[in-house]
GUZATI-888871 format. One record per residue: residue number from 1; x, y, z of N, C-alpha, C in turn. Coordinates in Angstrom, 2 decimals, decimal comma, always signed. Example, Ala and Ser with C-alpha at 12.3 -4.5 7.8 and 13.67 -1.06 7.14 Angstrom:
! GUZATI-888871
<1; <+13,19; -5,69; +7,80>; <+12,30; -4,50; +7,80>; <+13,20; -3,30; +7,80>>,
<2; <+12,85; -2,25; +7,08>; <+13,67; -1,06; +7,14>; <+12,90; +0,03; +7,87>>,
***
This chain:
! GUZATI-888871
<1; <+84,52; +369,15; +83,16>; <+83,48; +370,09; +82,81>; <+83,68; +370,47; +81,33>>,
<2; <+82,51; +370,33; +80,74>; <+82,62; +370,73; +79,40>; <+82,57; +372,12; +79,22>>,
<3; <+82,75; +372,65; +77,74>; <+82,64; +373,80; +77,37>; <+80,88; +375,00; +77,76>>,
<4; <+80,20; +373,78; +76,93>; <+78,97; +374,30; +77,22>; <+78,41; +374,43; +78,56>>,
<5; <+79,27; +373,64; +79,28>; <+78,67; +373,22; +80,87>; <+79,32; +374,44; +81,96>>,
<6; <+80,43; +375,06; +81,06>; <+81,73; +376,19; +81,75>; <+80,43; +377,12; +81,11>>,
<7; <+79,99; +377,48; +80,13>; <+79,79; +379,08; +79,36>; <+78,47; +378,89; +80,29>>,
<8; <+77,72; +377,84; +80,33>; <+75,88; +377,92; +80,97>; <+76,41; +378,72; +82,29>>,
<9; <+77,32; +378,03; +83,06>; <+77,55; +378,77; +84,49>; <+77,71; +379,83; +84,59>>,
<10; <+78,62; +380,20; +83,52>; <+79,28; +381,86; +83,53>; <+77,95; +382,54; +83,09>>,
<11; <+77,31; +382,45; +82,58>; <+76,14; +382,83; +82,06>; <+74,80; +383,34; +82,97>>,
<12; <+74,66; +381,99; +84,09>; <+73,98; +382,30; +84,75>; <+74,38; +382,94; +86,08>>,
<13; <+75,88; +383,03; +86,41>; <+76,41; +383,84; +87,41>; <+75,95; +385,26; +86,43>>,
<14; <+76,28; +385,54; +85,37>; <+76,22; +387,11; +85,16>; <+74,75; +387,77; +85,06>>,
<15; <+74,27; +386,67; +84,56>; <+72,84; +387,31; +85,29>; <+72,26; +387,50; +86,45>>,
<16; <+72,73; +386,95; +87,34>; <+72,62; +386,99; +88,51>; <+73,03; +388,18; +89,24>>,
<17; <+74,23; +388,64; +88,69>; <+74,85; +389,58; +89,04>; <+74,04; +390,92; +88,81>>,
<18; <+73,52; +391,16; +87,24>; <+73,19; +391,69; +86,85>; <+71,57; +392,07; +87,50>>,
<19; <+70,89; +391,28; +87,79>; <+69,81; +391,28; +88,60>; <+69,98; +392,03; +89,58>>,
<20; <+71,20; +391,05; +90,55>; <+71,18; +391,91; +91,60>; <+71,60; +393,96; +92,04>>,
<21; <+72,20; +394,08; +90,59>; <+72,84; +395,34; +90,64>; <+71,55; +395,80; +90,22>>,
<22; <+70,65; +395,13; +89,31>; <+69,53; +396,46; +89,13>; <+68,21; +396,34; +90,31>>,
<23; <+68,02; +395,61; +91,09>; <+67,25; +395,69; +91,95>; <+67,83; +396,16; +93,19>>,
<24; <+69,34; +395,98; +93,51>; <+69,72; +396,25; +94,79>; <+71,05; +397,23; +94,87>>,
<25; <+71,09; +397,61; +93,94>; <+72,39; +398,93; +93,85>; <+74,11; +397,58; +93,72>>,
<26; <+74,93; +398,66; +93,56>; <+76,06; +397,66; +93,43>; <+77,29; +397,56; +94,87>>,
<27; <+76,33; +398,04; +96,04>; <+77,22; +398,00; +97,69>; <+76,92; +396,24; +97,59>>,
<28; <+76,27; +395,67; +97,43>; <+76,78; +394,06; +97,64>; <+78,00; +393,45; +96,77>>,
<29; <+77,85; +393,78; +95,71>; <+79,10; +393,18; +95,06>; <+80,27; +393,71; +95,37>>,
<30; <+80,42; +395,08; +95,24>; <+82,01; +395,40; +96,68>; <+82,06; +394,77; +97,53>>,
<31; <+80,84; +394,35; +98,36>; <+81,45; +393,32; +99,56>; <+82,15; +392,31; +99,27>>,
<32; <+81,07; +391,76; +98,00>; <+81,51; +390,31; +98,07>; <+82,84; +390,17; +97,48>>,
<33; <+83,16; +391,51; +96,30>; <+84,33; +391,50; +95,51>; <+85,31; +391,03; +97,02>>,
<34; <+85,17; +392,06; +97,78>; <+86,35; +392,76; +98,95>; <+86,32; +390,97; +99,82>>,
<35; <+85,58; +390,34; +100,17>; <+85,76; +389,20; +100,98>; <+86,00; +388,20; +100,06>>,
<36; <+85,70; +387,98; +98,86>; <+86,43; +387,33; +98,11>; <+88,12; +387,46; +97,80>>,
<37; <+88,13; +388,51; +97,61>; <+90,11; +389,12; +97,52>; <+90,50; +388,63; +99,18>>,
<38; <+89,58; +388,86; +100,00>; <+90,02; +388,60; +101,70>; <+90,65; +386,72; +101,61>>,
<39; <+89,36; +386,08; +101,22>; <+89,23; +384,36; +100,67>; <+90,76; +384,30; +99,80>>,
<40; <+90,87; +384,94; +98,37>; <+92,53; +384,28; +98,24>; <+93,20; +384,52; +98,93>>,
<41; <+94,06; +386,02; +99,60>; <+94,79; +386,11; +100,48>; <+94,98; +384,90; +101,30>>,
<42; <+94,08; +384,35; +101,98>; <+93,82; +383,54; +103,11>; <+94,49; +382,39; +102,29>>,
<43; <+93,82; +382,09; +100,98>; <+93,95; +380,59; +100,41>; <+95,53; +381,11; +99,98>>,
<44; <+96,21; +381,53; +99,59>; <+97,48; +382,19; +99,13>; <+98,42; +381,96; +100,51>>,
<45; <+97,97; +382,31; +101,57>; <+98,94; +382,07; +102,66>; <+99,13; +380,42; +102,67>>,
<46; <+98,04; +379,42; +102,97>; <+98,37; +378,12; +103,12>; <+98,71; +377,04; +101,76>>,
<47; <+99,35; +377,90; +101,09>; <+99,70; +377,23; +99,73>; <+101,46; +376,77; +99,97>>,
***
């Protein structure tokens, strides 16, 4: 993956993000933060 091909993604994840916090408050991204931290734990145990 190139540089430009890494920054476009990051780019369009943060808008995304950003969307979603101004149309839908920021209780989804705690979730997802909180089951994401749940996801390494998990990936951290079978390492």
């Amino acid at each position: 993956m190139t540089n430009r091909i890494a920054l476009a993604l990051g780019a369009i994840i943060l808008l995304l993000a950003l969307v979603d916090v101004l149309l839908f408050g920021t209780d989804h991204l705690v979730f997802l933060g909180k089951k994401l931290f749940e996801l390494i734990e998990w990936l951290s145990f079978w390492r």
